[in-house]
GUFI-961738 format. One record per residue (C-alpha): residue number from 1; chain; x, y, z. Coordinates in nm, 2 decimals, decimal comma. Layout:
<rs>
selo | base | east | north | up
NUM | A | X | Y | Z
...
</rs>
This chain:
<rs>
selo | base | east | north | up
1 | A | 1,58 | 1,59 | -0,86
2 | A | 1,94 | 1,69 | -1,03
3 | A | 2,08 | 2,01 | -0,88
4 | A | 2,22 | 2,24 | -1,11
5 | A | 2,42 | 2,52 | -0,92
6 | A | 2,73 | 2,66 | -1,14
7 | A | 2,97 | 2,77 | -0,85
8 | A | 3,23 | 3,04 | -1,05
9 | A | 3,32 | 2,92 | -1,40
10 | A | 3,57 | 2,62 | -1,28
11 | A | 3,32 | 2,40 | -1,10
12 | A | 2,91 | 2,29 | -1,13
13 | A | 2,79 | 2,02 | -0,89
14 | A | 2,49 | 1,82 | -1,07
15 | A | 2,34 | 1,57 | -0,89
16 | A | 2,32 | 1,31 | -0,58
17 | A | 2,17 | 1,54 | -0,30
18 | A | 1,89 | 1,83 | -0,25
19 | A | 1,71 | 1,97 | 0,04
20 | A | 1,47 | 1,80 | 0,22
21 | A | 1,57 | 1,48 | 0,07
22 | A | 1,52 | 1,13 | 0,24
23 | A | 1,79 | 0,87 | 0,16
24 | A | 1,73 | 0,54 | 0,18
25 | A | 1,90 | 0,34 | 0,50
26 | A | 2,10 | 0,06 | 0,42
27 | A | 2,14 | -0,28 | 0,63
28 | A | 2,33 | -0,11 | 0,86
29 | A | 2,16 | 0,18 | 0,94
30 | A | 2,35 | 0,42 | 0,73
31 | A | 2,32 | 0,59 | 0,41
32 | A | 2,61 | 0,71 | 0,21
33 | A | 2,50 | 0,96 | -0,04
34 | A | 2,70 | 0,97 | -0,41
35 | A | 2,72 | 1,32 | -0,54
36 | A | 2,81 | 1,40 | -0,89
37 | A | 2,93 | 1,73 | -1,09
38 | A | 3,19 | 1,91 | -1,36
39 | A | 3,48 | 2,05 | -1,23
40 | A | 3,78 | 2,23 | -1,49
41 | A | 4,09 | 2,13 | -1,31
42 | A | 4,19 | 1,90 | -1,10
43 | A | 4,14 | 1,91 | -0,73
44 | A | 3,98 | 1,76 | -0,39
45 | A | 3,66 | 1,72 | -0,28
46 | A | 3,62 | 1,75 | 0,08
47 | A | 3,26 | 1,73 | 0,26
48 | A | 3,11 | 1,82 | 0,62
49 | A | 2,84 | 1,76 | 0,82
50 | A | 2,68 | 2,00 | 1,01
51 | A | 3,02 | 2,27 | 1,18
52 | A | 3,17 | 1,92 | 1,18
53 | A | 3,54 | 1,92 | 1,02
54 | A | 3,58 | 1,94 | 0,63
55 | A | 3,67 | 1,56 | 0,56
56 | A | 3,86 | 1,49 | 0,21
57 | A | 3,64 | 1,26 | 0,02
58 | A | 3,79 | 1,25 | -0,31
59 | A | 4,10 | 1,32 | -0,59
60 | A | 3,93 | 1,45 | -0,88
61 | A | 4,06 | 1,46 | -1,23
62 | A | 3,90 | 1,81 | -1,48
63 | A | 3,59 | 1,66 | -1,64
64 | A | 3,28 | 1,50 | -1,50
65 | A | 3,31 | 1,35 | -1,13
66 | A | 3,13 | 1,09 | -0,93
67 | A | 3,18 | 1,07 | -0,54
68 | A | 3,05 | 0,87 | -0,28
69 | A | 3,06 | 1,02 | 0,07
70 | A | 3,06 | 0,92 | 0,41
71 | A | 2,82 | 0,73 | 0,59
72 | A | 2,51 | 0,93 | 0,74
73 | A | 2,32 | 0,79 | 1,04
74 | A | 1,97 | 0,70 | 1,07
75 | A | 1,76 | 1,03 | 1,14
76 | A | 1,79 | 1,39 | 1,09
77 | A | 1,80 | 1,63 | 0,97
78 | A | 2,15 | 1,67 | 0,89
79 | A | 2,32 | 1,95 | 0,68
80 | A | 2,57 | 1,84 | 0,44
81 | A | 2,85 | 2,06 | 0,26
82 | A | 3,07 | 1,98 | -0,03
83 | A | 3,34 | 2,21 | -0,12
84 | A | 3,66 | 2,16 | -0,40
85 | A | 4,00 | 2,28 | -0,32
86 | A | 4,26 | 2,31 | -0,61
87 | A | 4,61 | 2,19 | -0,62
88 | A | 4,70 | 2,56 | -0,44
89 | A | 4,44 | 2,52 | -0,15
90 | A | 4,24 | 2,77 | -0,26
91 | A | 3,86 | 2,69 | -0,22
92 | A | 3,72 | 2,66 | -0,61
93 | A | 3,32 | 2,64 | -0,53
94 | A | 3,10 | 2,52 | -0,22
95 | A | 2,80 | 2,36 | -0,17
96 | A | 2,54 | 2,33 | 0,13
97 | A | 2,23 | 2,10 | 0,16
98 | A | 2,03 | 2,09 | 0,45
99 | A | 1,76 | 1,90 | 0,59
100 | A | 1,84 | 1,58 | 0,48
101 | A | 1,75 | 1,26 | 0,67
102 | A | 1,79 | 0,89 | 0,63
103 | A | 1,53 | 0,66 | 0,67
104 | A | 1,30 | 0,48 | 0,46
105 | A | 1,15 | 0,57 | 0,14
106 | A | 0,81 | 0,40 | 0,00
107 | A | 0,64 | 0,42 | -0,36
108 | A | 0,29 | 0,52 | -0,36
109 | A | 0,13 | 0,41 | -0,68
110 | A | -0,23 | 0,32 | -0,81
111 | A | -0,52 | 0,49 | -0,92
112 | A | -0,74 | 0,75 | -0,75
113 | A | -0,81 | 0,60 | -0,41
114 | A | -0,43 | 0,61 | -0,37
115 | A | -0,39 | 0,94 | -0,47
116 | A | -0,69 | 1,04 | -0,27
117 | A | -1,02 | 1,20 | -0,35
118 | A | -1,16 | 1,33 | 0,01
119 | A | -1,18 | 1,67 | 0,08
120 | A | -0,84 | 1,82 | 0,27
121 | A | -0,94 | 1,99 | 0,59
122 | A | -0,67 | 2,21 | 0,75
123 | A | -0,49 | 2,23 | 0,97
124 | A | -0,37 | 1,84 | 0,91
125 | A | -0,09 | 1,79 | 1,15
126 | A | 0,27 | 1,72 | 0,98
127 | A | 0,58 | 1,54 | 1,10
128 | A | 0,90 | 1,71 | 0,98
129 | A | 1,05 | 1,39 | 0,94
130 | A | 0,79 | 1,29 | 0,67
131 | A | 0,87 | 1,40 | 0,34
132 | A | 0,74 | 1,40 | -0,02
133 | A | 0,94 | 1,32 | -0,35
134 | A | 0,69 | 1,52 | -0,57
135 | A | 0,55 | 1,45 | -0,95
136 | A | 0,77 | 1,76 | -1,01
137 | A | 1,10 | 1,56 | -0,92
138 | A | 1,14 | 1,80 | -0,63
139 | A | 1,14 | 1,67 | -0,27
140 | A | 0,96 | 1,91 | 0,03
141 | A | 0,77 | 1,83 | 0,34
142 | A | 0,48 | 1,61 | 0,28
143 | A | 0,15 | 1,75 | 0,30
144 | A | -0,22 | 1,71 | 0,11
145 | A | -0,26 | 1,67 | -0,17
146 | A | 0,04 | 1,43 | -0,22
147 | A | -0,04 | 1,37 | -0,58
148 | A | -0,14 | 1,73 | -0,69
149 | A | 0,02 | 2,04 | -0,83
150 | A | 0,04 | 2,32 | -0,41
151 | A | -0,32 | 2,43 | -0,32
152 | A | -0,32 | 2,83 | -0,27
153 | A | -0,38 | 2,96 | 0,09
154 | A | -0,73 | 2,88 | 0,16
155 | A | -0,85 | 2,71 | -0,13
156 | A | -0,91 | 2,36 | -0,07
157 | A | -1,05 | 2,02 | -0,32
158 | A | -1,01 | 1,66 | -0,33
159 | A | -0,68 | 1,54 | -0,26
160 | A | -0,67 | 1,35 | 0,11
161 | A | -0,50 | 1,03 | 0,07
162 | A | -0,40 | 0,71 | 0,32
163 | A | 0,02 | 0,83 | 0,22
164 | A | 0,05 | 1,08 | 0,46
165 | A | -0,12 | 0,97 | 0,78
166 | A | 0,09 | 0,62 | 0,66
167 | A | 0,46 | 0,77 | 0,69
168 | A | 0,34 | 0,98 | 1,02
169 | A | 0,21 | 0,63 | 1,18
170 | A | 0,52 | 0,45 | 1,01
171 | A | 0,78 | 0,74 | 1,15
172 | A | 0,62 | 0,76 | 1,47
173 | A | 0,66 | 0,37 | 1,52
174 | A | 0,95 | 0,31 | 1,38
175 | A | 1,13 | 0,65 | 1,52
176 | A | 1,31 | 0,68 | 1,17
177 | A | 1,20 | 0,98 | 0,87
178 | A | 0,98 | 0,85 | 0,58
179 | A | 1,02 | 0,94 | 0,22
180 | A | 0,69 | 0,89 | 0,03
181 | A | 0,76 | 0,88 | -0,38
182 | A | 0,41 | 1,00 | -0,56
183 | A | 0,35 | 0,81 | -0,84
184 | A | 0,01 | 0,74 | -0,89
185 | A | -0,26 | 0,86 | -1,14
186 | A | -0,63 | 0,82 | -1,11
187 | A | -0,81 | 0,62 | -1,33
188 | A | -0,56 | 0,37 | -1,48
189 | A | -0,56 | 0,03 | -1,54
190 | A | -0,36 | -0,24 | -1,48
191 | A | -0,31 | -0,25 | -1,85
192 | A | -0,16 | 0,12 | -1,83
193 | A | 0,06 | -0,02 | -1,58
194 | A | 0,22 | -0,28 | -1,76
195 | A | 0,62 | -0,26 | -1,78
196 | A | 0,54 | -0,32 | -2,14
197 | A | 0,27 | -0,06 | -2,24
198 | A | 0,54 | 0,20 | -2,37
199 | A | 0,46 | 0,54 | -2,48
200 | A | 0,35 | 0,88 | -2,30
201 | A | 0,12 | 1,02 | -2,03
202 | A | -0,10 | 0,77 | -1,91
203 | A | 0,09 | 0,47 | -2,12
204 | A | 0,41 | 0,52 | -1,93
205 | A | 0,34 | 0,49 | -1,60
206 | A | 0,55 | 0,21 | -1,52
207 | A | 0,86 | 0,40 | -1,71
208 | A | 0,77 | 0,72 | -1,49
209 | A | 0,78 | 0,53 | -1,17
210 | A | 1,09 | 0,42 | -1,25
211 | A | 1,25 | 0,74 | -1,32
212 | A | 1,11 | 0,88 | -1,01
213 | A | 1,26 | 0,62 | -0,77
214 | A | 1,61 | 0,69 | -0,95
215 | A | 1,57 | 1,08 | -0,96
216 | A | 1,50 | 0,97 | -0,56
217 | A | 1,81 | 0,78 | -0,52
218 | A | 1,73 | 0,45 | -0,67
219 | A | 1,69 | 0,27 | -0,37
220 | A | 1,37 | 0,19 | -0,16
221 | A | 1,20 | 0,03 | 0,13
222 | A | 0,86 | -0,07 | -0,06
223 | A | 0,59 | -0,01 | -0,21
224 | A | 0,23 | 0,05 | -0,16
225 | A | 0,01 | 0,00 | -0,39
226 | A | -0,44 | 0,06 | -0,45
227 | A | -0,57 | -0,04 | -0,78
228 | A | -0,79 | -0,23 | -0,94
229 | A | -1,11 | -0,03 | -1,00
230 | A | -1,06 | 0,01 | -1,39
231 | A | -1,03 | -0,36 | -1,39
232 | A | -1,34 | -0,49 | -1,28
233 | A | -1,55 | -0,54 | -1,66
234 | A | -1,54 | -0,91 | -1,77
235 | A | -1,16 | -0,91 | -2,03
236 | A | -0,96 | -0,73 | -1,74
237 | A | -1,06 | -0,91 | -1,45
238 | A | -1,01 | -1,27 | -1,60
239 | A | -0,67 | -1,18 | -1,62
240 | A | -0,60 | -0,97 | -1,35
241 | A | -0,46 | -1,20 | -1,13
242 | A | -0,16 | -1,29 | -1,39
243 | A | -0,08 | -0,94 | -1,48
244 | A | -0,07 | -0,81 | -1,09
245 | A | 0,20 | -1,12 | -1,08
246 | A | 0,33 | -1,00 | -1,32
247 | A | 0,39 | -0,69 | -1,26
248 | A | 0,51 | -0,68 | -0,91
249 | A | 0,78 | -0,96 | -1,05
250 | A | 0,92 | -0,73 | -1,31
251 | A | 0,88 | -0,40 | -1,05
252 | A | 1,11 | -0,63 | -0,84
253 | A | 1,33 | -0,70 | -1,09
254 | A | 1,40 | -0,38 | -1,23
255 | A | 1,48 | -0,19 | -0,91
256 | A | 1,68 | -0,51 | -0,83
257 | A | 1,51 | -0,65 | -0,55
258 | A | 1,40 | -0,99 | -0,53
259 | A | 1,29 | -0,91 | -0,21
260 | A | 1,13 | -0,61 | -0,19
261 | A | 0,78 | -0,55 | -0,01
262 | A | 0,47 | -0,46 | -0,18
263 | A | 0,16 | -0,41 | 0,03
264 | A | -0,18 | -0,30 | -0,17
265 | A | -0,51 | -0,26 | -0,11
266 | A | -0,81 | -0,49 | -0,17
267 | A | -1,11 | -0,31 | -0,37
268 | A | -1,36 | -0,08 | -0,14
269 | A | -1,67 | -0,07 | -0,23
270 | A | -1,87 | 0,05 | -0,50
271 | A | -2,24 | 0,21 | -0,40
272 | A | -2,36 | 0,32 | -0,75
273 | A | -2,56 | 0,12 | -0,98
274 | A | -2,36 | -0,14 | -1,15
275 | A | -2,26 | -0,05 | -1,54
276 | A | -2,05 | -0,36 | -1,72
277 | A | -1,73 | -0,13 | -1,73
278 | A | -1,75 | -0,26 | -1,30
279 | A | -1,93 | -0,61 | -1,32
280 | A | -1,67 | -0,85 | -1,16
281 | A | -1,56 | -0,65 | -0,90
282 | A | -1,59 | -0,99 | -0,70
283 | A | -1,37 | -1,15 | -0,95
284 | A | -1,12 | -0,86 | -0,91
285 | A | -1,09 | -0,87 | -0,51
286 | A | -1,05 | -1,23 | -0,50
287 | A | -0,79 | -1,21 | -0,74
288 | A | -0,66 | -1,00 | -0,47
289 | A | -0,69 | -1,21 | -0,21
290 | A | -0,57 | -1,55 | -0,35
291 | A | -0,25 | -1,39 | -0,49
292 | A | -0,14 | -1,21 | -0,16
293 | A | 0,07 | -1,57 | -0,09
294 | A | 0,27 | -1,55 | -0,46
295 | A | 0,40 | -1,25 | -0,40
296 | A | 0,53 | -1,27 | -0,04
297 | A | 0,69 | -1,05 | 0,12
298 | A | 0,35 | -0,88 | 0,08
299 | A | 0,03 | -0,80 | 0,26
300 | A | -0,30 | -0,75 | 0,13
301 | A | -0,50 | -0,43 | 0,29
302 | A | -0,90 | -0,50 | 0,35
303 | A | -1,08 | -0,17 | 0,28
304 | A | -1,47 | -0,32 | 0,26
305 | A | -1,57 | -0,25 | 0,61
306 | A | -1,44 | 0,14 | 0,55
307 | A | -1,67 | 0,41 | 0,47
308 | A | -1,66 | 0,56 | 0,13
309 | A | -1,69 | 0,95 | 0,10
310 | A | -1,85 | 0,93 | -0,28
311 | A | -1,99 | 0,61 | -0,48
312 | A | -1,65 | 0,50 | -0,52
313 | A | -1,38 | 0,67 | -0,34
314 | A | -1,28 | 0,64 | 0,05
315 | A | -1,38 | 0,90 | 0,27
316 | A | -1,12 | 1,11 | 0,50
317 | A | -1,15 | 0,93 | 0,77
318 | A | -1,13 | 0,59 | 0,59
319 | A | -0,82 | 0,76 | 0,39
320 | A | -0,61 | 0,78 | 0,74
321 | A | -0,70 | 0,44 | 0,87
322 | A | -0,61 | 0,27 | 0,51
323 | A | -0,27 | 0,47 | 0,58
324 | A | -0,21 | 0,33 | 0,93
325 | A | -0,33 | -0,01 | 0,82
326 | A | -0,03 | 0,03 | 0,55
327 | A | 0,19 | 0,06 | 0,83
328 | A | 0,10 | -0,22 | 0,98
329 | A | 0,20 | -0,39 | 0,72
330 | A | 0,51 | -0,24 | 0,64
331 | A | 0,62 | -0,37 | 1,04
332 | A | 0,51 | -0,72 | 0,92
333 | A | 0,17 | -0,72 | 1,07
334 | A | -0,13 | -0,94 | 0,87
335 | A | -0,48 | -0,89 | 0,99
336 | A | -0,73 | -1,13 | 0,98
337 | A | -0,78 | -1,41 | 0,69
338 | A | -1,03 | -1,65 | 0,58
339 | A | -0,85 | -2,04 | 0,71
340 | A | -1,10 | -2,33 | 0,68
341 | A | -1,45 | -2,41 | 0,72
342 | A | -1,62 | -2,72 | 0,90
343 | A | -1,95 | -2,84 | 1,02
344 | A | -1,99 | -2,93 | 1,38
345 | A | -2,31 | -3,08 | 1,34
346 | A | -2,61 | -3,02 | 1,09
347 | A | -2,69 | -2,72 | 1,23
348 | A | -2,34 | -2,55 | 1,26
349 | A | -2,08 | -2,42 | 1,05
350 | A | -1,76 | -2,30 | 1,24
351 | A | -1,50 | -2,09 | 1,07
352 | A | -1,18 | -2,04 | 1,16
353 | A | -0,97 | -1,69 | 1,08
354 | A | -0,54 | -1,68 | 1,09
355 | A | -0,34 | -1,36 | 1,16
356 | A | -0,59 | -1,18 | 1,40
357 | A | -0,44 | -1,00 | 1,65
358 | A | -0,58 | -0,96 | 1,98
359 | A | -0,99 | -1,06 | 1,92
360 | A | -1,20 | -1,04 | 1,66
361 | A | -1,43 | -0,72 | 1,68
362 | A | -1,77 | -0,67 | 1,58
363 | A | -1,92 | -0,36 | 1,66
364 | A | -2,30 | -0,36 | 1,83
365 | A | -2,23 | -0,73 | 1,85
366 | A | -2,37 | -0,85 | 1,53
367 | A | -2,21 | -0,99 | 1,27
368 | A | -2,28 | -0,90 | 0,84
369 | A | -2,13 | -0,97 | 0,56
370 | A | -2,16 | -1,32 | 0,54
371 | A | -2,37 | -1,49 | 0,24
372 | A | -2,41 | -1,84 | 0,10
373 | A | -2,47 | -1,95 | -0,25
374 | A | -2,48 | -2,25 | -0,48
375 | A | -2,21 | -2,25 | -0,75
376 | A | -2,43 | -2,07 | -1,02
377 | A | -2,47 | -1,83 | -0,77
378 | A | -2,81 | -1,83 | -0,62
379 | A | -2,84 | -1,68 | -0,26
380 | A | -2,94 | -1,96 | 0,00
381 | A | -3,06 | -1,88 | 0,33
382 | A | -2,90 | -2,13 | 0,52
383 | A | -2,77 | -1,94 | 0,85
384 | A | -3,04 | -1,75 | 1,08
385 | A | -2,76 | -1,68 | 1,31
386 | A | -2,41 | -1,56 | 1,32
387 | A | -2,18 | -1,50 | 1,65
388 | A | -1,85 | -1,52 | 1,80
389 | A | -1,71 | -1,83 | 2,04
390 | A | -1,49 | -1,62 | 2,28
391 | A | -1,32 | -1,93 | 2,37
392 | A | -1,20 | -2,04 | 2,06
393 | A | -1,22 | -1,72 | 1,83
394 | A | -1,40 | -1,92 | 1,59
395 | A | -1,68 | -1,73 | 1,37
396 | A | -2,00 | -1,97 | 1,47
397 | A | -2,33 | -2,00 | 1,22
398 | A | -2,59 | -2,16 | 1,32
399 | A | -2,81 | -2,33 | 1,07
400 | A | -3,18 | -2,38 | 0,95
401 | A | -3,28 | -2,77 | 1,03
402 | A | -3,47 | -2,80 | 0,75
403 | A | -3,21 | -2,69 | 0,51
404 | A | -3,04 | -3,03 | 0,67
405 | A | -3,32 | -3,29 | 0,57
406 | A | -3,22 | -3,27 | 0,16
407 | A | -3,19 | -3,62 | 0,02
408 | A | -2,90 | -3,52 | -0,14
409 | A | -2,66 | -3,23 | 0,01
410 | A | -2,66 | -2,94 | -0,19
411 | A | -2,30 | -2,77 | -0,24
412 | A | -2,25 | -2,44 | -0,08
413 | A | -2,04 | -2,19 | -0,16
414 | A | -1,92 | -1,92 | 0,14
415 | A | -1,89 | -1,55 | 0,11
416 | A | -1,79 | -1,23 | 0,29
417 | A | -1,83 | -0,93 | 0,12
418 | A | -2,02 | -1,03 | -0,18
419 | A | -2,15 | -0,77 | -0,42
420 | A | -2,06 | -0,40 | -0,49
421 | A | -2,20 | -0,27 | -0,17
422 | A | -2,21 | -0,49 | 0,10
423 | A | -2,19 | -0,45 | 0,49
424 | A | -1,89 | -0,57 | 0,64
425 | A | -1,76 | -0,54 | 1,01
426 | A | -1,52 | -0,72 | 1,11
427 | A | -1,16 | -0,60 | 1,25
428 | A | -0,93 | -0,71 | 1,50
429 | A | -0,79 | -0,52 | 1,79
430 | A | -0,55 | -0,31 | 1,55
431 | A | -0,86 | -0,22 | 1,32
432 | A | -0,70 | -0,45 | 1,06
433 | A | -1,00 | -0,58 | 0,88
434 | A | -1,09 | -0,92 | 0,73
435 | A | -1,07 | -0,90 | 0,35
436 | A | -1,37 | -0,98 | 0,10
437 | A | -1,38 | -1,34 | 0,01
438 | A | -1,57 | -1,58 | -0,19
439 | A | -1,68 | -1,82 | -0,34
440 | A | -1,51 | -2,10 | -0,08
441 | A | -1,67 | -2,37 | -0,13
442 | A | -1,79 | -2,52 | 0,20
443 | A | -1,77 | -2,90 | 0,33
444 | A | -2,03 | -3,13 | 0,25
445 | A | -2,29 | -3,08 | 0,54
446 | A | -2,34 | -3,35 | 0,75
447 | A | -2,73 | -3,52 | 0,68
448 | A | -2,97 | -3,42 | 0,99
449 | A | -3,07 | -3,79 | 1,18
450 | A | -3,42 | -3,87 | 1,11
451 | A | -3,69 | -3,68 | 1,28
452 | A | -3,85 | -3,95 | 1,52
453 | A | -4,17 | -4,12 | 1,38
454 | A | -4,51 | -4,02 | 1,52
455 | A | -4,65 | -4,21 | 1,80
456 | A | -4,98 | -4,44 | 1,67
457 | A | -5,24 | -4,25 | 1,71
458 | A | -5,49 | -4,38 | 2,01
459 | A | -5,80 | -4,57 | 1,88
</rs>
């Protein structure tokens, strides 16, 4: 947000700080905010943190002035003041700023899961140290709805996102404050989104994202990111996995980061009947998937085992444990993925996951989710048993012999999570789920030996 504070007629300081800002840490653990304002005369620009002693930052000539001060440490919250002496020593305006902190600062952006459509509940407990850059420009301590204009006392509506419980898990891990920079708008496609669309409202997304992460100090730790929904008919999602690349290359570019992490969510799922406006949302989540390695450093978030609180939204609950499966992967922490696929034997199909940490879970002890097709897409029953091996952490499936005994192997094609609605289970010992996948197409399977001939009968 720009400060304007007109401090007697000689001096006005317009921009660089504000209350209840987080400033993005550099390498070193410091961040050294650069303040700006109009000033008649000549003078000097001195600064102080906290009581501390007022430090001479800069010379500064009548006109506009840009000054960067010193070095604040990781934490908070500290209170900053700026003050200008003239060439007499006589004090010519004074500013203070207080609760600022340094730490890290992350973009939420998307459409409507990310800005969150469960009901808020209070009390919902806050950390001081996580705070919000609103869609008003105007940063304050972060609290539901993160995305919404302030709820009255008492009045409550959809608005419960994963941001908040993310930065209180991140904060509370990494023992440093959490900027979170709204920016996402329910309902929007990756079209929308593009760096390229241009225009107003819902058309300039990508140019309002940008503004907000300058009017937030232009630097940030990453981004999080849950989209996807809008793109799910048959034009979008043939395309949706060049225009995510896309557009996480240019977001890169333009805040001049090569580098810079982008962790988003995999598609939910949708328990409505199917219109065509959401007929590939298989397509769409394993465009997801597949892409997570082009874009690295980036993690991909499953969401299909979570619990939706309408037909297409996540409910509270699922809300806070998207947020502190986002930071997981903001420490660098992958959940379990789909690796290979190979048959044993005729009768069993082993399948091997990377990135789980601890053990695989299944809850009750029974494993879903899991379908097989044929390429066109018809449903085989192949498996009449799925389980864990302990041992090896290998998802085992045992097979019907007579599926076995084809002259010529049929090709299979492997799933998890096929389908709008499916039942999936699967986490690891950090709750990190394993995403959707599908179609994989499976080995050839091994023939089944002949079954031994008859004895002759007795005459």
């Amino acid at each position: 947000m720009i400060s304007l504070l007109p401090l007697f007629a000689a001096l006005t300081f317009t921009g660089g700080l504000s209350d209840s800002q987080v400033l993005q840490r550099e390498a070193g653990g410091t961040a050294a905010p650069v303040v700006k304002g109009k000033v008649d005369a000549p003078g000097r620009l001195q600064s102080r943190v906290g009581t501390g002693p007022w430090t001479d930052v800069a010379a500064l000539r009548a006109g506009d002035w840009e000054a960067k001060l010193p070095a604040l440490p990781t934490g908070g919250p500290h209170a900053v003041s700026l003050r200008v002496i003239d060439a007499a020593g006589a004090t010519v305006g004074e500013k203070s700023y207080r609760d600022i902190y340094v730490g890290d600062l992350w973009i939420l952006a998307g459409q409507s899961n990310m800005v969150g459509r469960a009901r808020i509940e209070e009390p919902y407990p806050r950390d001081p140290r996580v705070r919000l850059f609103s869609l008003q420009g105007e940063w304050q301590l972060a609290a539901h709805p993160l995305h919404e204009e302030p709820l009255p006392p008492g009045v409550t509506r959809p608005g419960h996102g994963p941001g908040l419980e993310f930065g209180r898990e991140l904060a509370r891990a990494l023992n440093v404050p959490i900027g979170l920079i709204a920016c996402a708008k329910g309902g929007t496609s990756m079209a929308q989104w593009s760096p390229d669309a241009g225009g107003t409202g819902r058309n300039a997304l990508y140019a309002n994202l940008l503004a907000q992460v300058r009017l937030a100090g232009g630097k940030v730790a990453g981004v999080l990111w849950y989209q996807g929904e809008n793109d799910t008919g048959a034009e979008p999602s043939a395309v949706y996995r060049t225009k995510f690349r896309e557009f996480v290359a240019r977001l890169r570019a333009d805040l001049g980061r090569p580098d810079l992490p982008f962790h988003y969510a995999q598609l939910g799922r949708l328990a409505n009947e199917v219109q065509k406006f959401y007929a590939e949302w298989n397509v769409v989540r394993e465009a997801q998937r597949t892409v997570e390695a082009d874009l690295a450093p980036a993690r991909l978030v499953a969401t299909v085992d979570l619990e939706n609180g309408d037909y297409i939204h996540l409910s509270r609950e699922s809300q806070d444990r998207l947020g502190r499966r986002f930071a997981h992967a903001a420490q660098g922490r992958g959940g379990p993925r789909f690796a290979d696929a190979r048959w044993t034997s005729p009768n069993e199909l082993r399948v091997r996951l990377s990135g789980v940490n601890g053990s695989l879970l299944a809850p009750g002890g029974r494993i879903f989710g899991f379908e097989v097709t044929t390429p066109p897409g018809q449903r085989r029953l192949v498996f009449f048993r799925t389980s864990l091996d302990a041992a090896t952490g290998e998802i085992v499936f045992s097979a019907n012999r007579d599926s076995a005994s084809r002259t010529t192997p049929e090709e299979l094609d492997l799933w998890y999570g096929r389908g709008h609605d499916p039942i999936c289970t699967l986490t690891d010992a950090l709750d990190l789920a394993l995403p959707a996948f599908g179609p994989v197409r499976l080995p050839p399977r091994p023939a089944a030996p002949p079954r031994p001939a008859a004895p002759p009968a007795k005459k």
